[in-house]
C-alpha positions in Angstrom: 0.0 0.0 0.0 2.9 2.4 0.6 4.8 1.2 -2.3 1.5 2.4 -4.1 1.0 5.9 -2.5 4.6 6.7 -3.7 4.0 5.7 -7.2 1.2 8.3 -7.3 3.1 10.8 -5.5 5.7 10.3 -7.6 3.5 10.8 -11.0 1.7 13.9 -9.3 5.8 15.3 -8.4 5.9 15.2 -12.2 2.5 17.4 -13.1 4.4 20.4 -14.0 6.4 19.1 -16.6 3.3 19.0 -18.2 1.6 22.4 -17.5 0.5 22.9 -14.3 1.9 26.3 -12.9 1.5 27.4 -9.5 2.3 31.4 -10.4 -0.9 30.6 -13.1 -3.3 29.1 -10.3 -3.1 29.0 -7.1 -5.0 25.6 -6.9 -4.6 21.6 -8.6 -8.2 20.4 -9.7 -7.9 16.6 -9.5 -10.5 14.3 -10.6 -11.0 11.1 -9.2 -13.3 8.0 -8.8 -14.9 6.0 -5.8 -11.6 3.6 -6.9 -8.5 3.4 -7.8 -5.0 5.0 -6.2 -6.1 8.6 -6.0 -9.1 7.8 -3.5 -5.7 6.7 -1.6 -4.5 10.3 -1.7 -7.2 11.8 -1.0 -7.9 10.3 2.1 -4.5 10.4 3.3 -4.7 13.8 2.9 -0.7 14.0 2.2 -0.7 16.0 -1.2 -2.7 19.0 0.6 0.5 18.6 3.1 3.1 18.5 0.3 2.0 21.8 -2.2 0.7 23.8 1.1 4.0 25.3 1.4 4.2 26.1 -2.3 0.6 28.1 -2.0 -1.2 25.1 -3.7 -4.7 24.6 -2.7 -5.8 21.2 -4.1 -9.2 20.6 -5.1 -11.3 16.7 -5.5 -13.8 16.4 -7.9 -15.5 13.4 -8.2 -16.7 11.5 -11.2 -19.3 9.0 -11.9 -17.0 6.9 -14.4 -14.1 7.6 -17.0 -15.7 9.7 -19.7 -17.0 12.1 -17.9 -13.2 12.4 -16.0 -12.2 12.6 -19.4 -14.4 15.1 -20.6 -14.0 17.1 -17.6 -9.8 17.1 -18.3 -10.7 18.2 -22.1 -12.4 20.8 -21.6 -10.3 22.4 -18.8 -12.4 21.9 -15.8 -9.5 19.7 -13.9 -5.7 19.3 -14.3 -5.4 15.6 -13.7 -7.2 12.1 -13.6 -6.8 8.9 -13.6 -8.9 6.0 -15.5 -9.9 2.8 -16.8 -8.0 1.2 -19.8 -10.9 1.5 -22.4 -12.3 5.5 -22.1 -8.9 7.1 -23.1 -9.4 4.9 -26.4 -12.4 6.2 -26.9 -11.1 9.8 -26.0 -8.7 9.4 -28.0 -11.1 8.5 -31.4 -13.4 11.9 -30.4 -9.6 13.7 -30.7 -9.7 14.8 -26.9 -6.8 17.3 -26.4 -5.4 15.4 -23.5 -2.0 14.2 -22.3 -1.0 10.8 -20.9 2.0 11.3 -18.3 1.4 7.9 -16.6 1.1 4.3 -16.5 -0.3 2.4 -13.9 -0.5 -1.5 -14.0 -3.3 -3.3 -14.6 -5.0 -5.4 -11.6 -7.1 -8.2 -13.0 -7.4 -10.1 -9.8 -9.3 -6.5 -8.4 -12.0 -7.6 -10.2 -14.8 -9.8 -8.8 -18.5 -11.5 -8.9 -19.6 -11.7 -5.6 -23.1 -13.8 -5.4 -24.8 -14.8 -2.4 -23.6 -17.6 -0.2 -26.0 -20.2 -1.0 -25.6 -19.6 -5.0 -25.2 -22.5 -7.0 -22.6 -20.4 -9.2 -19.5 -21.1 -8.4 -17.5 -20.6 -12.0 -17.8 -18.3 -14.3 -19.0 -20.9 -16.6 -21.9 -20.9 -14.4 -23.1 -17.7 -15.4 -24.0 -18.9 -19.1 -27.3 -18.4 -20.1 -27.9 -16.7 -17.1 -29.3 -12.3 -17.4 -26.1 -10.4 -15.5 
């Protein structure tokens, strides 16, 4: 979990590479998601600690899903997100005027079906012919 703060702390440290000025606003609008590794930051509260002494006011704004993150980064309403692997492509096919400025792995095993106790699914198999 620390090794994973870091990594984001480390790709925020890199932000003004890519245009964010502090003499041009006094405040880093971040959108975020109910998951993922900025929800992490958010509640530790730690990047508020880190640009306070630079005269940084960080802001959250939340976001149902991707897209709208994404739509919200286009058209200047945030500095920085982060997403899921499929909106940027589609982003990217509406020529969004975005900039990618960091990876972060993929987790397949964060994924789940969760069904009752009792259910006589146990495998995905299971599922076929079944309404998800």
């Amino acid at each position: 979990m620390k090794n994973l703060v870091k990594k984001v702390l480390v790709l925020l440290a890199i932000i003004p590479i890519f245009g964010f000025s502090a003499e041009k606003e006094d405040v880093l609008r971040i959108g975020f998601q109910k998951y993922g590794t900025l929800i992490l930051l958010k509640v530790s509260g730690n990047l508020e600690k880190r640009l306070e002494p630079l005269g940084v006011k960080v802001t959250w704004n939340e976001f149902a899903a991707g897209p709208q993150l994404l739509e919200g980064l286009n058209v200047g309403s945030i500095d920085f997100g982060t997403v899921g692997e499929t909106p940027p492509i589609f982003a990217q096919a509406a020529n969004a005027r975005i900039k990618y400025i960091g990876y972060e792995p993929p987790a397949p095993k964060g994924e789940a079906i969760i069904v009752p106790k009792n259910s006589a699914i146990k495998t995905v198999a299971d599922l076929k012919g079944k309404k998800v």
